[in-house]
N, CA and C atoms as an extended XYZ file, in Angstrom:
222
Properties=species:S:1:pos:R:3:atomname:S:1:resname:S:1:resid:I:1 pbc="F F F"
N       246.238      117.117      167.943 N   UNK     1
C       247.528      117.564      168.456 CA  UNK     1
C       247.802      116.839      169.776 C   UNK     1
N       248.976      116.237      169.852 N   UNK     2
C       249.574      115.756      170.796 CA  UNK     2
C       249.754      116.713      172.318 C   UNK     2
N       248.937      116.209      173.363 N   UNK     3
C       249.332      116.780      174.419 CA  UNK     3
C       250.136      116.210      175.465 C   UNK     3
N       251.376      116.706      176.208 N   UNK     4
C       252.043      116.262      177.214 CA  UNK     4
C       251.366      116.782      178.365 C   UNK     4
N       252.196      115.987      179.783 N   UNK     5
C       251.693      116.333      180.887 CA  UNK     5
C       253.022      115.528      182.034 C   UNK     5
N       253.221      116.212      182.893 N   UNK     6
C       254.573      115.682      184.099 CA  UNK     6
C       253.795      115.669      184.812 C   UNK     6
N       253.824      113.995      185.668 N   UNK     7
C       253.424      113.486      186.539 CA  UNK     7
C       253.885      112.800      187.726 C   UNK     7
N       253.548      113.859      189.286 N   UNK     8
C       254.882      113.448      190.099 CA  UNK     8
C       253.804      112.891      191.287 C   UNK     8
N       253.850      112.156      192.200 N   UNK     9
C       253.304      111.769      193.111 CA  UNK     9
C       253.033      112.067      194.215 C   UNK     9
N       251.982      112.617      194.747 N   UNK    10
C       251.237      113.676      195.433 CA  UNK    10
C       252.630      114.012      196.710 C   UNK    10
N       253.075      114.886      196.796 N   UNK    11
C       253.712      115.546      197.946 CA  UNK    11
C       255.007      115.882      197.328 C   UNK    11
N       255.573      115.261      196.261 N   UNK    12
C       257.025      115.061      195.693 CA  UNK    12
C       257.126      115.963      194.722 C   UNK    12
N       258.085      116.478      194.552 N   UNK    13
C       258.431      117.352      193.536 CA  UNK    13
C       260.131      117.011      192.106 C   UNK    13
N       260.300      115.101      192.563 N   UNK    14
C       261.350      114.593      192.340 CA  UNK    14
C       260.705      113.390      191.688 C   UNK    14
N       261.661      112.403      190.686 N   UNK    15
C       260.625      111.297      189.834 CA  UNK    15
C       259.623      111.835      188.934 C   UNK    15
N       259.358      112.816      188.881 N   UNK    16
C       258.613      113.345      187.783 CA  UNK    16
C       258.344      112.252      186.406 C   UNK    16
N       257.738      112.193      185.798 N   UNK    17
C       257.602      111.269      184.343 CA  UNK    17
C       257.432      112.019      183.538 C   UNK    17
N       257.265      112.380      182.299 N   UNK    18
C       256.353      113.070      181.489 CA  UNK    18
C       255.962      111.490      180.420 C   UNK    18
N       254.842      112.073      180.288 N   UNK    19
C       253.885      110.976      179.645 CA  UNK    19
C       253.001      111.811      178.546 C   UNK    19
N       252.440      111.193      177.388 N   UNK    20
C       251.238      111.463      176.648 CA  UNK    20
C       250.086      111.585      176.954 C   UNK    20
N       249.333      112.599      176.978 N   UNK    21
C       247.586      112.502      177.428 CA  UNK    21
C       247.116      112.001      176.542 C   UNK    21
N       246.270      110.934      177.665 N   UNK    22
C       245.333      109.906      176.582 CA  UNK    22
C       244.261      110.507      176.666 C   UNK    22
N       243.143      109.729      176.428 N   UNK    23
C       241.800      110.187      175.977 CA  UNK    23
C       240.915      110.595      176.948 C   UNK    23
N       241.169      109.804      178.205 N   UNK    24
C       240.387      109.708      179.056 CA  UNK    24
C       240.869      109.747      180.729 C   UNK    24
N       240.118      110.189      181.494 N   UNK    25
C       241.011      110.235      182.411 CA  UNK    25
C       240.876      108.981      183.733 C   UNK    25
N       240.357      107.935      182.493 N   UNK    26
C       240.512      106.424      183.316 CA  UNK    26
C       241.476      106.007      183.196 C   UNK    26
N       241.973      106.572      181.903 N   UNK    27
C       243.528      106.203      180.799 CA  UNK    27
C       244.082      106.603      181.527 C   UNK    27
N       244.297      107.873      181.975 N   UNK    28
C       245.571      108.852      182.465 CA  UNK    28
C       245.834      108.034      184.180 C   UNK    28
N       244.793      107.711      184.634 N   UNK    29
C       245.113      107.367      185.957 CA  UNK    29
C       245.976      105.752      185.371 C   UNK    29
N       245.292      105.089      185.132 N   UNK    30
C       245.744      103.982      184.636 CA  UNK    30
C       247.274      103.980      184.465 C   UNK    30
N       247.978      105.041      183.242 N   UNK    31
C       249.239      105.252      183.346 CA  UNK    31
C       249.962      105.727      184.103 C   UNK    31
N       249.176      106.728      185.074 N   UNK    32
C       249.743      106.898      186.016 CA  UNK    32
C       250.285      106.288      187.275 C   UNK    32
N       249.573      105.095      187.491 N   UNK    33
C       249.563      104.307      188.244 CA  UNK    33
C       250.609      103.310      187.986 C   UNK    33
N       250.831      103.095      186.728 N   UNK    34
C       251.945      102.235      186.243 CA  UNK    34
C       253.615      102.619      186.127 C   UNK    34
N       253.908      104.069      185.902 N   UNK    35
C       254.762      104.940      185.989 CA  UNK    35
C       255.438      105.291      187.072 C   UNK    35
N       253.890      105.676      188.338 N   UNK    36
C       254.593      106.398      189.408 CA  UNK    36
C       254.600      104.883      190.486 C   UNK    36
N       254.129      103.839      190.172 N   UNK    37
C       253.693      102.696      191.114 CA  UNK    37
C       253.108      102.689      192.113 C   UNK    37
N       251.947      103.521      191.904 N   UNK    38
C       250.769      103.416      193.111 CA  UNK    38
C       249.605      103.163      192.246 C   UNK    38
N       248.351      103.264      193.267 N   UNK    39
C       247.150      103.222      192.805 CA  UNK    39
C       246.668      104.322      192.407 C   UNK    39
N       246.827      105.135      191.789 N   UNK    40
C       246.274      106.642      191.047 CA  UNK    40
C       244.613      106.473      191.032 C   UNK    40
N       244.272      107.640      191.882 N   UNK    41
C       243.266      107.944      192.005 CA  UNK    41
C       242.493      109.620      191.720 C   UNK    41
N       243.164      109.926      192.186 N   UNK    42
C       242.816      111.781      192.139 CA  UNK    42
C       244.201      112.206      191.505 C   UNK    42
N       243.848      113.459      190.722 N   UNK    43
C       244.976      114.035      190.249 CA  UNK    43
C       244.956      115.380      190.815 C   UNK    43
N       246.233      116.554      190.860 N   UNK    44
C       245.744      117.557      191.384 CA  UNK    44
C       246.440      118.734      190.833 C   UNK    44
N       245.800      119.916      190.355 N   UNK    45
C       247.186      120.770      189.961 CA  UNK    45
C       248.133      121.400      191.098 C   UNK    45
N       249.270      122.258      190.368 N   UNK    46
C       249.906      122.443      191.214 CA  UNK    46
C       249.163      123.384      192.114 C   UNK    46
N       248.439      124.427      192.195 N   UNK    47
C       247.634      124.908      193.060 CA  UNK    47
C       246.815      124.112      194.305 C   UNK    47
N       246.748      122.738      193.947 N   UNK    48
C       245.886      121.749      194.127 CA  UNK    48
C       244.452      121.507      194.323 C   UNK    48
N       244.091      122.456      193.006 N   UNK    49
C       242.742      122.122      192.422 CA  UNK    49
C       242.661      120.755      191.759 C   UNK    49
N       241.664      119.608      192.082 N   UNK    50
C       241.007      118.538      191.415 CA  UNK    50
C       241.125      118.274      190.245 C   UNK    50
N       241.000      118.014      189.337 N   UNK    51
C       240.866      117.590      188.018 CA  UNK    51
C       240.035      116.308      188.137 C   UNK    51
N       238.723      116.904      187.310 N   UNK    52
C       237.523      115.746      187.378 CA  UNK    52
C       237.413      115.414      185.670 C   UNK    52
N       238.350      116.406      184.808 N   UNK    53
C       237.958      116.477      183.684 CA  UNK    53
C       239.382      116.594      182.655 C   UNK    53
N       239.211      115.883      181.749 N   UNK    54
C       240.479      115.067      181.106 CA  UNK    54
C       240.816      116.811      180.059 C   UNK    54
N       239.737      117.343      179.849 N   UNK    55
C       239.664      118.220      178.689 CA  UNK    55
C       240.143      120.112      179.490 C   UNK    55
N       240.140      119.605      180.390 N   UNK    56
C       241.020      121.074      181.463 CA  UNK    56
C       242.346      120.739      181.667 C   UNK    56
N       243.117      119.384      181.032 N   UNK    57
C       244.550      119.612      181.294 CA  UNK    57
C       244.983      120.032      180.335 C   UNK    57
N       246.057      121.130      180.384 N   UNK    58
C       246.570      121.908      179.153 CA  UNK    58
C       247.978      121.446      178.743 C   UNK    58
N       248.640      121.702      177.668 N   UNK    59
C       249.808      120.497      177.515 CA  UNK    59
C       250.394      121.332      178.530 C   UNK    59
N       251.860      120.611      178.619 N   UNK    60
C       252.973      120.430      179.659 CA  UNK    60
C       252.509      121.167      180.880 C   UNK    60
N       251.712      120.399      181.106 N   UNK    61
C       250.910      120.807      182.546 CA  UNK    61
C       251.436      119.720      183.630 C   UNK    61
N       251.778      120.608      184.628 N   UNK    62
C       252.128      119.427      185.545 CA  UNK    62
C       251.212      119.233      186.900 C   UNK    62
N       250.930      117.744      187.044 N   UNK    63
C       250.027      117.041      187.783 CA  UNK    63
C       250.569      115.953      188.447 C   UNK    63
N       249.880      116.337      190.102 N   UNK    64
C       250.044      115.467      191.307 CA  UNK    64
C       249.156      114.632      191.381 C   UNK    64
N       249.426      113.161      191.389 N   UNK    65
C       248.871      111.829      191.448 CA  UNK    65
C       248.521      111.154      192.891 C   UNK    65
N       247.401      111.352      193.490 N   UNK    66
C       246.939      110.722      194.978 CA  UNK    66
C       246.507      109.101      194.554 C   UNK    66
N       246.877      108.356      195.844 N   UNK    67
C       246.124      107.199      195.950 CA  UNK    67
C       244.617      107.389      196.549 C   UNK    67
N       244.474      108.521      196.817 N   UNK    68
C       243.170      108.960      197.787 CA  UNK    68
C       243.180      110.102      198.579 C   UNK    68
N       244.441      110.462      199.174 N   UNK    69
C       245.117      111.262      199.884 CA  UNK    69
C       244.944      112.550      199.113 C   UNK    69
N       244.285      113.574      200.463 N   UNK    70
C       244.091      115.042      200.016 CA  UNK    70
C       245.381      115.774      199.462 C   UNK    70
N       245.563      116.534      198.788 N   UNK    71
C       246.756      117.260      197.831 CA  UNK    71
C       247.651      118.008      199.178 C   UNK    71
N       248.905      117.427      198.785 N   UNK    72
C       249.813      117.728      200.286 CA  UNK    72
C       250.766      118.687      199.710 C   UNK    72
N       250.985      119.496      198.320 N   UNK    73
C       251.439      120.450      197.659 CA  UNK    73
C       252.771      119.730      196.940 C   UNK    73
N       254.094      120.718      197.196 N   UNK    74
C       255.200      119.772      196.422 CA  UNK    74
C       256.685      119.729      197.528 C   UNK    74
């Protein structure tokens, strides 16, 4: 089953994408990085808990994209 996910860039709550979850979350940064045009490094939920693990994002889950930068909310 196909999972979605909206991906906005750490502090922003505007530009949003929604994209397909890939497999992996080398993948997901990867697209993310191409979408939002940074270097995607950390992802974060909206709470801004971490995501170290591709298999805890739930569909239409939405996730903040850091270049490195600690989670600055929305």
């Amino acid at each position: 089953v196909m999972k979605r996910v909206i991906i906005f860039k750490n502090g922003y709550s505007v530009d949003g994408k929604t994209i397909e979850l890939p497999d992996s979350l080398e993948n997901l940064l990867a697209t993310a990085s191409k979408k939002l045009n940074i270097e995607a490094k950390l992802l974060f939920t909206t709470q801004g808990g971490e995501i170290d693990d591709i298999n805890l994002i739930r569909d239409d889950e939405l996730l903040y994209v850091s270049s490195g930068e600690p989670y600055m909310g929305m």
